[in-house]
C-alpha positions in Angstrom: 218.9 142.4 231.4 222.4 143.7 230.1 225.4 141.9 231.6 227.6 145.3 230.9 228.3 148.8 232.0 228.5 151.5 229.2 230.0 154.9 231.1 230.1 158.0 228.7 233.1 160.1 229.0 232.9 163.8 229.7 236.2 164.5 228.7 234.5 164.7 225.0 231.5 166.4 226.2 230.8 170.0 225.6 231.8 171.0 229.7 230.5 174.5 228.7 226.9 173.0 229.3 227.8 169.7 231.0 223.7 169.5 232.4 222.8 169.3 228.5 225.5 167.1 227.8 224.7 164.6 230.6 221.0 164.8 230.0 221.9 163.3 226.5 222.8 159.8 227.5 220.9 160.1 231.1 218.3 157.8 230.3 220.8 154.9 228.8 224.4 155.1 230.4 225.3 153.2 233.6 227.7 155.9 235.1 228.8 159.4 233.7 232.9 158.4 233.6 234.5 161.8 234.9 238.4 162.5 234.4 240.0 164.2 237.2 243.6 165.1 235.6 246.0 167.2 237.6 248.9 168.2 234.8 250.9 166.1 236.8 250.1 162.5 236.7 249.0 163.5 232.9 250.5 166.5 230.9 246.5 167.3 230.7 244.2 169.1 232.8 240.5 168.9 233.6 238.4 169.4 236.9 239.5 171.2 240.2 238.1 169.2 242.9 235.7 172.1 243.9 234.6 171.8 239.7 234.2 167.8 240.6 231.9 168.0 243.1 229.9 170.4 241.3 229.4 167.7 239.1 228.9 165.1 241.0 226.2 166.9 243.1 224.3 167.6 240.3 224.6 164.8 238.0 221.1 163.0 237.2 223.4 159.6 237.2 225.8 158.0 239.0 229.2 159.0 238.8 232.3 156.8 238.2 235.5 159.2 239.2 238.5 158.5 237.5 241.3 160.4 239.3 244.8 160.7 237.3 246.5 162.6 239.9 249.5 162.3 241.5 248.1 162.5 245.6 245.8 160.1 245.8 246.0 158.6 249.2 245.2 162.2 250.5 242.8 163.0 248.0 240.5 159.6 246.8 238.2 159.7 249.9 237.1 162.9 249.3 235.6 162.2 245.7 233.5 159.5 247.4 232.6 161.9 250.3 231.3 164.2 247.4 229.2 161.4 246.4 230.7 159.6 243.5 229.7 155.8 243.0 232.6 154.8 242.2 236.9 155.8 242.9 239.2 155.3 240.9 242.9 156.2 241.3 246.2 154.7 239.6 248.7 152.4 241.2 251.4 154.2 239.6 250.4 157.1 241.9 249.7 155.6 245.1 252.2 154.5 248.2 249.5 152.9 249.7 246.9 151.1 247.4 245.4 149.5 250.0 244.8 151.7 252.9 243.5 154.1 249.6 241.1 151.1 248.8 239.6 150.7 252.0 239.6 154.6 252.6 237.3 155.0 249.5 235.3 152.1 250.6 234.7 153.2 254.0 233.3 156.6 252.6 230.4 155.1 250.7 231.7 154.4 247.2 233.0 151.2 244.9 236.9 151.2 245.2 238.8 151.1 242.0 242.6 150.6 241.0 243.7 151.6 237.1 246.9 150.9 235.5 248.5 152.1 232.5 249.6 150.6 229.5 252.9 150.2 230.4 251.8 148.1 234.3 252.3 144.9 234.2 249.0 143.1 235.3 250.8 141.5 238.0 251.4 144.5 239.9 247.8 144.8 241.2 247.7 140.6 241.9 248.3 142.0 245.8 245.1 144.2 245.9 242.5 142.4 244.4 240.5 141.1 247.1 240.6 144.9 248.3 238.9 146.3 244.7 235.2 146.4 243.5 236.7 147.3 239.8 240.1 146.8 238.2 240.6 149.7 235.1 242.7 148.3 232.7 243.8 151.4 230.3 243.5 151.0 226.5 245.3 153.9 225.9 247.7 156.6 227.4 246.0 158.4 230.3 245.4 162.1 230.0 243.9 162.5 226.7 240.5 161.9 224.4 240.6 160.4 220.9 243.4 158.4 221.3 243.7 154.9 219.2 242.4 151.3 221.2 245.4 149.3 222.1 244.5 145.7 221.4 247.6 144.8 222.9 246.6 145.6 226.5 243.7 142.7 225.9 245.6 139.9 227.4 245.9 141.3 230.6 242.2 141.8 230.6 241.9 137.9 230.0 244.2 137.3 232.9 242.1 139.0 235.5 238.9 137.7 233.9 240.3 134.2 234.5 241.6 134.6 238.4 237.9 136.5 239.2 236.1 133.8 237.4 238.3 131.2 239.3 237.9 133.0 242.6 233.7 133.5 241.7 234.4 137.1 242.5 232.3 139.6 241.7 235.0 142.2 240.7 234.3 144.5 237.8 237.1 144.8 235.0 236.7 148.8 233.2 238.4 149.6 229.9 238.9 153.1 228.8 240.5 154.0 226.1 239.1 153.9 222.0 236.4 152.1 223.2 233.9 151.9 220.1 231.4 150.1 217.7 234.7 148.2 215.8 236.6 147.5 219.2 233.9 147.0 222.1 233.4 142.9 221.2 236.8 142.7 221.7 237.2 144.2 225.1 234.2 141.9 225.7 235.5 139.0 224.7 238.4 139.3 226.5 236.1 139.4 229.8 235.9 143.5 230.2 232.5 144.5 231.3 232.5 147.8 231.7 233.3 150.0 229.5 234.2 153.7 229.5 233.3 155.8 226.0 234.2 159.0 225.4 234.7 160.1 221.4 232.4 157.2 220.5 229.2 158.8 222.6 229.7 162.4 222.0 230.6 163.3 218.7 227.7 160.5 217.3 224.7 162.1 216.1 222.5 160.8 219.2 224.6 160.4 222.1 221.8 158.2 223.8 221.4 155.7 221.3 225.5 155.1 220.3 224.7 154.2 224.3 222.7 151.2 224.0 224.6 150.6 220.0 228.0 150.2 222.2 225.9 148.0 225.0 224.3 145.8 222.3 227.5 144.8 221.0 229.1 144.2 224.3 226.5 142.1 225.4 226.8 139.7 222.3 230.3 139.1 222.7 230.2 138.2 226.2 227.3 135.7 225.4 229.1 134.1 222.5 
């Protein structure tokens, strides 16, 4: 039994026939990763809430919401309401991380905090016994394609070593250039879920670049 979490990106996907696109990677991918960005929070934008939910309610998988949006604490409940499996929103964007934490939680869904590039891991040391998953961003939020930053891996070894100390359960997400030449590396820096976007869609078989990326991720984390 894999040990990971692949999660294809839509952002990459053709969202003129998003049922198509998901049905390509339904029967291997953990989560569909969907990218909520406001134009705010990110100069780019994506999915109205009413488009969200569309998606959500009729995805054949779970969904793993990833909202770059500057209102969060008003607005991260409602994506789990909708039915996502898992929240995720941005400490740079909340007042209240925590009350947002156990808002999310308390409408059904896996809590989530992300932090940018530039967020010192230390910054989220407060919330952690309030998060199912800590997304640790690889690259700038708010656009596809963009090149892996090895140098956000030590903070990804930090939080592997204070879960594994506490024995906690605690996912750790990467998103961001995740791909065949830089997924071992995320993994062997203790990520375990990873979020693929350009890597899944433009390969010839979305499906099987899938269980390519979970193969590799796998082996590194059993090394």
């Amino acid at each position: 039994m894999s040990n990971v979490r692949i999660c294809p990106s839509i952002l990459n996907a053709d969202r003129t026939n998003l049922p198509s696109e998901i049905l390509k990677i339904a029967e291997t991918a953990d989560f569909l990763h969907l990218d909520v960005m406001d134009g705010i929070f990110v100069p780019a934008t994506t999915f109205t809430f009413e488009e969200a939910r569309g998606i959500i309610a009729n995805s054949t998988i779970p969904v793993d919401s990833h909202l770059m949006i500057t209102n969060p604490d008003e607005v991260a409940k409602e994506y789990a309401l909708a039915g996502s499996n898992s929240v995720t929103f941005h400490l740079e964007a909340s007042k209240d991380p925590r009350s947002t934490l156990r808002a999310i939680k308390g409408s059904g869904a896996r809590a989530a905090l992300a932090i940018k590039p530039t967020t010192p891991v230390e910054s989220v040391f407060d919330f952690l016994d309030d998060l199912d998953m800590l997304l640790v961003m690889t690259v700038e939020p708010g656009a596809g394609g963009q090149s892996f930053m090895a140098e956000m891996l030590p903070k990804v070894k930090t939080l592997r070593k204070i879960f594994s100390e506490r024995n906690s359960p605690t996912w750790i997400q990467v998103d961001g250039g995740i791909s065949l030449a830089t997924i071992q590396m995320a993994a062997s820096a203790g990520a375990d879920t990873f979020v693929a976007g350009s890597a899944v869609y433009q390969a010839k078989n979305p499906g099987e670049m899938v269980e390519e990326l979970r193969k590799l991720a796998d082996f590194a984390l059993e090394a």
